[in-house]
DOTITOR-971305 format. One record per residue (C-alpha): x, y, z; residue in one letter. Coordinates in pm, whole numbers. Each point is the difference from the previous one (the first is absolute). Layout:
// DOTITOR-971305
       xx       yy       zz   r
        X        Y        Z   A
...
//
This chain:
// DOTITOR-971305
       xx       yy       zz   r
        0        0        0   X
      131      371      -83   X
      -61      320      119   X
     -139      119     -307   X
     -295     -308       33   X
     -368      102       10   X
     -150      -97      307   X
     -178     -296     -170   X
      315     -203       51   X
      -12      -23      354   X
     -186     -296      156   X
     -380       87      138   X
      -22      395     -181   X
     -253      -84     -252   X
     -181      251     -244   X
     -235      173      273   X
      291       40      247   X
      236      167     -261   X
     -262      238      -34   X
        5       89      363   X
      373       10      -32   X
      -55      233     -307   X
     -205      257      234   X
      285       30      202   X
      237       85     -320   X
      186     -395       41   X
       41     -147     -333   X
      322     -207       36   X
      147     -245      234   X
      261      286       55   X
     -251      270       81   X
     -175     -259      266   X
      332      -40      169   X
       74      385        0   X
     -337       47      177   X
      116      -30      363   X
     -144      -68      305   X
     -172      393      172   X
       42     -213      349   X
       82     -314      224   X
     -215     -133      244   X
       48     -301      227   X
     -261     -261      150   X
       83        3      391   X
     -156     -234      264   X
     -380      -30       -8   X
      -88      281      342   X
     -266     -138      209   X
     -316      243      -69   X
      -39      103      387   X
      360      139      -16   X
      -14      193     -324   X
      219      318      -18   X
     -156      288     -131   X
      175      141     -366   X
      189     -318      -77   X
       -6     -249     -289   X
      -77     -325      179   X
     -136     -351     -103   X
     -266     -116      213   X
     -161     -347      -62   X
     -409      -17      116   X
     -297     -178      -41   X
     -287      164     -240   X
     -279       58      292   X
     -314      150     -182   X
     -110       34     -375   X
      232      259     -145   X
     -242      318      -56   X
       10      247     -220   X
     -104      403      118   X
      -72      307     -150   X
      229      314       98   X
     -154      307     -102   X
      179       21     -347   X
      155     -356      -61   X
      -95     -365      121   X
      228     -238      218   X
       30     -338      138   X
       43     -101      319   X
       30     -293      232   X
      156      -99      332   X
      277     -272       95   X
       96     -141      317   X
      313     -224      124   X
       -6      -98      377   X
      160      334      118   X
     -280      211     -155   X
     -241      169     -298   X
      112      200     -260   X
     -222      164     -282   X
      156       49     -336   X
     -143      224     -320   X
       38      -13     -346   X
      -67      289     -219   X
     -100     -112     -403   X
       32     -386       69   X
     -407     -110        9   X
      149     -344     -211   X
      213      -93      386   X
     -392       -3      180   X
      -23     -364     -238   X
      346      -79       66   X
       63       20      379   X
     -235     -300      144   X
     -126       24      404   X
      215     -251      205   X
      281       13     -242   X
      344       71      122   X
      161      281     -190   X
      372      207       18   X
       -1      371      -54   X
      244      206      -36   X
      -67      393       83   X
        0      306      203   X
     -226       -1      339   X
     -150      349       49   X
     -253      161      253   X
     -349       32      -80   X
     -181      367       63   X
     -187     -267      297   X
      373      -56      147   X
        1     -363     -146   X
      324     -163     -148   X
     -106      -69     -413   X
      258     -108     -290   X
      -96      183     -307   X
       31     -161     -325   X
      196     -332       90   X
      178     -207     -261   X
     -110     -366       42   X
      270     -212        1   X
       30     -360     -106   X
      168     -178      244   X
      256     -213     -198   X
      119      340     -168   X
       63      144      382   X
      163     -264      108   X
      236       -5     -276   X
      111      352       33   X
       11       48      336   X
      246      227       91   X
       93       59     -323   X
       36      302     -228   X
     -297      -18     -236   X
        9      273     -273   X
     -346      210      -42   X
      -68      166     -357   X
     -178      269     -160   X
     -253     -182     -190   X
     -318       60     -166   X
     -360     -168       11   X
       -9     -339      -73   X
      387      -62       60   X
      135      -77      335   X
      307       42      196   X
       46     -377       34   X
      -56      -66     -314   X
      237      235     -134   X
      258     -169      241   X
      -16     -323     -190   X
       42      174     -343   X
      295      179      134   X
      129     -363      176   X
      -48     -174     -358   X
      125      266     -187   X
      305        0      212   X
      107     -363      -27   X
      -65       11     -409   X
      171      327      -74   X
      353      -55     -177   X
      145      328      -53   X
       37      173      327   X
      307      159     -105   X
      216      203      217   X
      192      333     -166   X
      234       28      327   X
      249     -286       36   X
      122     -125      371   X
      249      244       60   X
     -188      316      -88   X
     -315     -166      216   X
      218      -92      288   X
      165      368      -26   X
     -338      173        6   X
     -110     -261      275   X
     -341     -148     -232   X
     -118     -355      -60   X
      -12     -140     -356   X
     -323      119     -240   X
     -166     -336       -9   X
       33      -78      393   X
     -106      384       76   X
     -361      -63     -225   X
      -43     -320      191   X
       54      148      317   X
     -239      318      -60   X
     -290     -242      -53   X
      102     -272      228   X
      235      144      310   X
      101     -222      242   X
       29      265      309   X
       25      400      -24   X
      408      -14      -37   X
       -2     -186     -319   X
     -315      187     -168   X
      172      382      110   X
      318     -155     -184   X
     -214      -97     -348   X
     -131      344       52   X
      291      186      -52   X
      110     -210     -279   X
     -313       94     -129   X
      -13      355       66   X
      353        9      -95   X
      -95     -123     -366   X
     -317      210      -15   X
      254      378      112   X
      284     -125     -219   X
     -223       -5     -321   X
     -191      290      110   X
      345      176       20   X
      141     -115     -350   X
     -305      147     -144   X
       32      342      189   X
      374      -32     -119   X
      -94      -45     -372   X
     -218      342       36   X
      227      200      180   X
      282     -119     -288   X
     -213       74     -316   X
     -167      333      151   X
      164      298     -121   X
      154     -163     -285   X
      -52      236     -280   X
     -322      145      136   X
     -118      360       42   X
     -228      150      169   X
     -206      290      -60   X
      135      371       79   X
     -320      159      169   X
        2      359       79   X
      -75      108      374   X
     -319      225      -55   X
       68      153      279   X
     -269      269       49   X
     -300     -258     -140   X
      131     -270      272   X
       -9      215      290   X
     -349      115     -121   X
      -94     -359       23   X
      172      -91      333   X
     -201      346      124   X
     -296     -166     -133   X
       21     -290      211   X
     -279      -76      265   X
      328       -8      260   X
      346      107       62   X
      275     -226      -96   X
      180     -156      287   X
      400       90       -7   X
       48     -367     -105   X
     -168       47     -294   X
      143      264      -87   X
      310     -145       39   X
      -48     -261     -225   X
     -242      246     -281   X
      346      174      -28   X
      178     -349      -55   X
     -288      -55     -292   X
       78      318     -169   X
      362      -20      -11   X
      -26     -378     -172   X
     -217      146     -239   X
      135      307      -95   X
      362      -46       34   X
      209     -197     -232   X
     -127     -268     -238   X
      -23     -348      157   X
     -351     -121      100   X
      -93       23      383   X
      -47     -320      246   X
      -61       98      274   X
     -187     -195      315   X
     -199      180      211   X
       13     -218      359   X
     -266      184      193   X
     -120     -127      313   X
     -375      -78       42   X
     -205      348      -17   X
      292      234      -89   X
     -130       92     -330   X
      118     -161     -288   X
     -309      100     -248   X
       41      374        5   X
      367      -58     -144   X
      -92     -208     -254   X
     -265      267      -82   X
      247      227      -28   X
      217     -200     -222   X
     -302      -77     -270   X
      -86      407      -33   X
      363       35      -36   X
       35     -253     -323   X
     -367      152     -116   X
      126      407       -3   X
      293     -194     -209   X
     -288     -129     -242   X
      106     -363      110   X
     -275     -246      113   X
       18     -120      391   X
     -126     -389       61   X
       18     -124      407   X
      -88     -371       42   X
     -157      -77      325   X
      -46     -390       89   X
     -338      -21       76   X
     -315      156     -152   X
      -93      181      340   X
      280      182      -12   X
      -35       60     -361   X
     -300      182       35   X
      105      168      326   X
      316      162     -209   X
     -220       92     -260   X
     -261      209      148   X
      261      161      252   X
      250       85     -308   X
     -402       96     -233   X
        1      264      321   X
      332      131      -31   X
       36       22     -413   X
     -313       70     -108   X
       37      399       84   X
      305      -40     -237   X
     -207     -152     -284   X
      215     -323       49   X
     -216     -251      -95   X
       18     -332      229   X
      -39     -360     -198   X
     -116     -262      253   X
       94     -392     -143   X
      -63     -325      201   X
      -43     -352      -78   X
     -374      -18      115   X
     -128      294     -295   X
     -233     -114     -281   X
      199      -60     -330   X
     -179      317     -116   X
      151      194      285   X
      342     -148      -37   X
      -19       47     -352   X
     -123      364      -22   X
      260       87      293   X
      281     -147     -218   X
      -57      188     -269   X
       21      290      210   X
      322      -94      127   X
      124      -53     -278   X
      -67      311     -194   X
      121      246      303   X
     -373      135      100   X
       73     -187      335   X
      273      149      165   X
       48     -190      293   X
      -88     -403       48   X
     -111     -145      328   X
      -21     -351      -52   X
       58     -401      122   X
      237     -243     -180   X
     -216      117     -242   X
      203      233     -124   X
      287     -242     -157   X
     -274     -187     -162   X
      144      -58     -359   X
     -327      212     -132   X
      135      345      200   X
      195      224     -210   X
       89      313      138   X
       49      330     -201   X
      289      149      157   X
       26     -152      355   X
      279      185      235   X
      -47      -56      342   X
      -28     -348      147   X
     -157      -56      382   X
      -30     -331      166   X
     -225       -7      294   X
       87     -275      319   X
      281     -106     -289   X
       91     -323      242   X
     -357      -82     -130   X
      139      -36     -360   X
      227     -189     -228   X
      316       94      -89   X
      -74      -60     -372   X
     -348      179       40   X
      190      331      103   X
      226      -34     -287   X
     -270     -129     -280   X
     -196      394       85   X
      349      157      -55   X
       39     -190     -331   X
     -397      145     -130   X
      171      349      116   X
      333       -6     -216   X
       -4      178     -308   X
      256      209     -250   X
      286     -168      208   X
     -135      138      324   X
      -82     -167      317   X
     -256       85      257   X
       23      141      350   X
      -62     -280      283   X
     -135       89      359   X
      -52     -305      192   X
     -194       18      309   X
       13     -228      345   X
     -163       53      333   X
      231     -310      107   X
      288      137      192   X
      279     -211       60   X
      395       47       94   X
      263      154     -191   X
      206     -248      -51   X
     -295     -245     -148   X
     -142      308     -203   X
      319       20     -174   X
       34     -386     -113   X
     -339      -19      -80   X
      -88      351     -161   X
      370       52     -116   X
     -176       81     -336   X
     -148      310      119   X
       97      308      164   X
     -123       36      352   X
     -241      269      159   X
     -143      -69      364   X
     -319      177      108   X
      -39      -56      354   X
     -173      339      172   X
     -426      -51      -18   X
     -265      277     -115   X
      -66      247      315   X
     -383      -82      -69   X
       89     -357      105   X
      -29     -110      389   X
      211     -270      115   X
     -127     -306       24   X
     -109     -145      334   X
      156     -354       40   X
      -73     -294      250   X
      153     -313       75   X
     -249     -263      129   X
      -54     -308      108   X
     -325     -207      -81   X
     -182       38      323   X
      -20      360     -132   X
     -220     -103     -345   X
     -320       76      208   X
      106      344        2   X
      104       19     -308   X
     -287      -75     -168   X
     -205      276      241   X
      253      261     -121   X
      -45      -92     -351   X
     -365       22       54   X
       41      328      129   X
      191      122     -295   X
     -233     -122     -258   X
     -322      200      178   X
      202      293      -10   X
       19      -39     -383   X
      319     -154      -67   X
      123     -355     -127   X
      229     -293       99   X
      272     -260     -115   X
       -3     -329      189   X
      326     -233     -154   X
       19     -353       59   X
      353     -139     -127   X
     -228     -305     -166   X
     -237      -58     -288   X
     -199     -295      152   X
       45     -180      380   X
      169     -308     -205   X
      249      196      -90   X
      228       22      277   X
       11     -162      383   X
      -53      273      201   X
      -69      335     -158   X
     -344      174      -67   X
     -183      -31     -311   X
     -147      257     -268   X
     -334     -201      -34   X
      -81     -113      331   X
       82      344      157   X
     -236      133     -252   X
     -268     -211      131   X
       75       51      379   X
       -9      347      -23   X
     -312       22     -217   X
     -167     -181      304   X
      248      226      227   X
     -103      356     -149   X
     -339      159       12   X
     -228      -55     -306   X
       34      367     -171   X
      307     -108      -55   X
      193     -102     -333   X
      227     -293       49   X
      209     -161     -277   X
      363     -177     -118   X
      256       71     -220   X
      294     -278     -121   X
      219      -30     -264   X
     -105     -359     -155   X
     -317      229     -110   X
      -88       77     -348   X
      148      351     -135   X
     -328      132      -30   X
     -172      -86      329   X
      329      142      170   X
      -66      319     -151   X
     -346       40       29   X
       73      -81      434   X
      251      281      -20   X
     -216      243     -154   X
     -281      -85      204   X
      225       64      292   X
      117      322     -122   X
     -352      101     -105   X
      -81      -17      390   X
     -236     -271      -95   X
      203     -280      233   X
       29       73      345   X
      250     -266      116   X
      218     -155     -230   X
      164     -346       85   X
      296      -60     -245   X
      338     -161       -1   X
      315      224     -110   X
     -125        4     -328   X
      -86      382      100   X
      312       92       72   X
       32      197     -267   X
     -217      159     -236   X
     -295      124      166   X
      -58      313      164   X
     -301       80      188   X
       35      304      239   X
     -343      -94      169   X
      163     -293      181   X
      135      110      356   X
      103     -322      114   X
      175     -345      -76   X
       -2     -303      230   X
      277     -271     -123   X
      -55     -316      157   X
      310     -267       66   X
      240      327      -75   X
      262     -221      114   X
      -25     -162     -286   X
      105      300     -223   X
      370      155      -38   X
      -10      379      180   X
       21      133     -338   X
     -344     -153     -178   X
     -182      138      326   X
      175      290      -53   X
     -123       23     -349   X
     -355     -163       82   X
      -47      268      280   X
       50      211     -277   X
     -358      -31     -149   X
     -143      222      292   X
      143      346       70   X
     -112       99     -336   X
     -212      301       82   X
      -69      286      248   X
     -148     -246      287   X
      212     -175      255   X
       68     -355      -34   X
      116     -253      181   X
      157     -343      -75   X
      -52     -305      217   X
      318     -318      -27   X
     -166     -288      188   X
      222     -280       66   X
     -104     -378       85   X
      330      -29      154   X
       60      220      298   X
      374      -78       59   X
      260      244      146   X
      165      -51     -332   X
     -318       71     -297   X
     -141      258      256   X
      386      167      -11   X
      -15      -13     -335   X
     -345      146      -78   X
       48      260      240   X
      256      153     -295   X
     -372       93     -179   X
     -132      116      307   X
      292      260       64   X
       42      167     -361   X
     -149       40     -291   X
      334       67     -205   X
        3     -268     -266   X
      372        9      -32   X
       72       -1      374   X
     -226     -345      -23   X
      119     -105     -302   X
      399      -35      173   X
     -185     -128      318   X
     -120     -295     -223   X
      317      -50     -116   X
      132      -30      342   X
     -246     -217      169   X
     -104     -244     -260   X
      177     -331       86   X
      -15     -307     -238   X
     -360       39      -44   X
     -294     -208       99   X
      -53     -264     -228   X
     -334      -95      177   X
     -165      281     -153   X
      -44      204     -326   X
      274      221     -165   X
       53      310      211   X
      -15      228     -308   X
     -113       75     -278   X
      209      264     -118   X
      110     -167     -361   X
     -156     -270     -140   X
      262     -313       20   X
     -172     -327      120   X
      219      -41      344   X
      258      312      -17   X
      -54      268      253   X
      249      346       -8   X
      -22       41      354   X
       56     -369      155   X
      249      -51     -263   X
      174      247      -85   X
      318     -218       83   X
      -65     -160     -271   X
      -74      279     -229   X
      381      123       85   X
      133     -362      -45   X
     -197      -62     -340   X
      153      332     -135   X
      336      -64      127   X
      -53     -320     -215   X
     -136      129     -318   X
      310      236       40   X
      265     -180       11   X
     -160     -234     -272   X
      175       43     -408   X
     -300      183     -149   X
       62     -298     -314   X
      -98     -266      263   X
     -305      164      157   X
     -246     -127     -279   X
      179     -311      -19   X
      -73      -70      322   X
     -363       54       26   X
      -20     -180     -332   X
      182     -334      163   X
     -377      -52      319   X
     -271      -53     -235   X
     -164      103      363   X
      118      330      -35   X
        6       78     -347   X
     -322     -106      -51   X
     -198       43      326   X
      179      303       93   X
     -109      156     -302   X
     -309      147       74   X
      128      206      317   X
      331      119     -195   X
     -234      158     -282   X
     -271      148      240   X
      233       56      367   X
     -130      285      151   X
      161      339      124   X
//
């Protein structure tokens, strides 16, 4: 069996499970093995039922003692039934499983594996319980058992055993490092590292595959960025704009606010790439959550119009499309700048008739999706180039729009945005394409936000104070670090916390969830719901990290924030704030250690996204392989800039010291990484 094999080949994966697979963007044997496991759990001994600890994943073992009944709640149905041992009685729920009221027979002895919770009565209750058979406990007791991100109608066993089989057929794990250079950098071999990621044998060995992993996954990443950096510039040039001086102060005057002396700072870095000397400009704005970023890359699109160039920024979701576009409609329109508007979600006669103003110059300035490198865009005379959350975008997608925009030998002028602030030293390995501006100081019409760090026996609260926010008019974020309660051992859920709280939470008001698995259009719709004010409380996982901005909310509650490097809270925090209103942020933790407590507190004290972005550097220790990945900050499949970036450093000491003639004969000599590795060296993010 190859790498390069369709799925078909692999013993038990017939034509309705490839199609599942295909949902999840697996086609190949390769692809199925590059899908790693998003946690570990581990089957412990069964607890008797009268001494189950509260908040804990445990396997109890009972007897069925009534018909299993199914309820109403006031917005969804759910099934419940109770379960004794000879210690005690224990109910259990099941949200959207009617088929188990058939399944689980009175008398019957049953293992469940879950999380026992209180009831608003006081009584101890394990929510949606995964019913285990007994011969599979038994067998991986005390063992590492990988958990996957999966889709309906596929499960995480099953997946196992297509991963197992896959495993012991594949012939052409081939490794690009040879023993010395893998001894040197202190990494297992390729094929024992993929074995080990699926199928650990304790925490030691699976934190060593990681890093072989990761190390694979930065060192590609960084031959890519090295590529770039070496072919930018190369015969290039970049448009000569003049200042305008008077008509850009009128339209900095004519600004609903003053501009902070951070942005001015970096307005004056704009204008001298753009109006002195001929090469192109990229530059990186790294502006920590709420400083600002939009009003500079305002000022850089009126710039390239007054220059009679065209001015296109790409934001990476719709909702932020659309917010861009009406708040740059406000700001141009008194100029007679006519704002285009282009997403993926327009009728083809919208798209169509917007294209053809693009491309004949009427539209002067483009707010768009990915939709704007769709092979169908042509632009007339494109000049200024703005990424929005640019660690939300490919590599290649940044430089496909500056393609459209070169013309008579002349490149475009790049401004990437990134409310993800990280060290120095990183930014400069990892952005070493770009020249560097940091925005740090926030808009004086912007309070602080309020922070708290919590532990669960404060949720009651919580929920009150939320409450209390929503009848004064405002809106919430609730985040959960998991889709569904299968997901993970001992983290809360997107869909179940949806349903508590809509029996939680007064009737008047509007509760609903947000995930990333979702379809494209549903997603949006949610987010412009929320933004419309039409949602009150919006359960989601990270997936609104960035791109959506809704100054109506006031407050975010971030459940398991352990679970979460300082920096993603930092930068999920960062969806309240937004407007005139206080707001406050609330980090509850389901483990109240000296240690995560110490380390949350960081969040608590400042709100300085580069203070916490070196304070995650500094207290992140080998990571916690339990749980999810700790950020989300660029999209590789394990790599994380802030728990490794030791191995960033070591990958581009590497790639350094490596004969550039070798590098692509290397990759070339794994068919793993050549071919698997493909897709994230074409569409890495920045």
């Amino acid at each position: 069996m190859k790498l390069g094999d369709s799925l078909s080949s692999i013993k038990g994966i017939g034509e309705k499970t490839e199609k599942r697979y295909e949902e999840m963007d697996i086609h190949t044997v390769g692809d199925l093995l590059a899908c790693y496991p998003r946690s570990y759990e581990m089957y412990g001994d069964i607890m008797p039922i009268g001494q189950c600890p509260i908040n804990e994943r445990i396997v109890i073992e009972g007897f069925v003692e009534g018909k299993p009944v199914r309820r109403k709640g006031r917005r969804s149905s759910y099934l419940t039934c109770t379960v004794k041992d000879a210690t005690g009685r224990l109910e259990l729920f099941w949200f959207h499983m009617p088929y188990l009221e058939k399944m689980l027979k009175i008398g019957n002895r049953y293992l469940f594996l879950g999380k026992v919770n209180i009831t608003k009565s006081g009584k101890k209750c394990m929510s949606q319980p995964q019913i285990l058979k007994p011969e599979d406990y038994y067998n991986q007791k005390n063992k590492l058992i990988p958990v996957y991100r999966v889709v309906s109608g596929l499960s995480s066993r099953q997946m196992q055993k297509h991963i197992e089989q896959a495993l012991d057929d594949v012939e052409d794990l081939d490794d690009y490092l040879n023993a010395s250079e893998r001894k040197r950098l202190d990494v297992p071999a390729l094929a024992k590292s993929v074995r080990t990621i699926h199928f650990p044998d304790d925490k030691e060995n699976v934190s060593l595959a990681r890093k072989r992993l990761v190390f694979d996954e930065l060192f590609l990443f960084l031959s890519e960025m090295k590529k770039i950096k070496e072919s930018k510039g190369k015969g290039e040039k970049g448009l000569l704009f003049q200042s305008y001086e008077k008509e850009m102060d009128a339209f900095v005057a004519s600004l609903p606010f003053s501009l902070t002396n951070g942005q001015k700072k970096v307005y004056e870095e704009i204008l001298a790439d753009c109006t002195k000397g001929n090469t192109p400009m990229n530059r990186l704005i790294q502006g920590d959550v709420g400083s600002g970023n939009t009003v500079l890359a305002g000022l850089a699109l009126y710039l390239a119009v007054n220059y009679g160039y065209q001015g296109a920024i790409m934001a990476p979701t719709e909702v932020l499309a659309k917010q861009h576009y009406e708040t740059l409609c406000q700001w141009m329109e008194p100029y007679g700048i006519k704002v285009e508007l282009l997403t993926g979600s327009m009728t083809a006669a919208k798209k169509r008739n917007a294209c053809q103003r693009i491309a004949s110059g009427e539209s002067q300035i483009i707010v768009g999706t990915n939709a704007l490198i769709q092979e169908k865009v042509s632009y007339h005379c494109l000049g200024m180039i703005v990424t929005d959350e640019q660690h939300r975008f490919g590599v290649r997608q940044r430089e496909n729009l500056v393609e459209k925009g070169k013309k008579d030998g002349l490149t475009p002028h790049v401004l990437v945005m990134s409310a993800t602030p990280i060290p120095r030293t990183l930014a400069l390995i990892l952005y070493g394409d770009l020249s560097i501006s940091v925005l740090k100081e926030r808009p004086a019409d912007r309070l602080p936000i309020k922070n708290c760090v919590v532990g669960q026996a404060y949720r009651a609260t919580a929920y009150q104070f939320i409450e209390k926010e929503i009848k004064s008019g405002h809106q919430a974020y609730v985040i959960c670090p998991m889709v569904e309660e299968s997901d993970s051992m001992d983290v809360e859920n997107v869909v179940g916390y949806r349903d508590m709280l809509v029996e939680k939470m007064p009737e008047e008001i509007t509760v609903t969830c947000l995930y990333g698995s979702m379809k494209a259009e549903e997603k949006n719709r949610i987010m412009e719901q929320f933004s419309n004010g039409d949602i009150d409380i919006l359960v989601s996982t990270t997936v609104v990290e960035v791109g959506i901005n809704v100054p109506n909310a006031t407050v975010m509650l971030i459940e398991n924030a352990e679970h979460f490097g300082l920096a993603q809270l930092h930068q999920l925090r960062g969806r309240v704030g937004r407007g005139s209103a206080q707001s406050y942020c609330i980090f509850m933790s389901g483990n109240n250690s000296k240690k995560t407590m110490e380390r949350l507190e960081v969040l608590g004290m400042s709100n300085d996204g580069f203070y916490i972005a070196q304070q995650d550097l500094r207290l992140r220790g080998p990571g916690d392989f339990f749980g999810i990945r700790q950020s989300g900050d660029l999209d590789f499949s394990l790599a994380d800039i802030y728990q490794d970036a030791p191995v960033i450093e070591l990958a581009e000491g590497f790639l350094e010291e490596m004969p550039k003639e070798q590098l692509e004969k290397r990759i070339r000599s794994s068919s793993y990484l050549s071919s698997q590795f493909h897709p994230i060296r074409s569409n890495v993010t920045l």
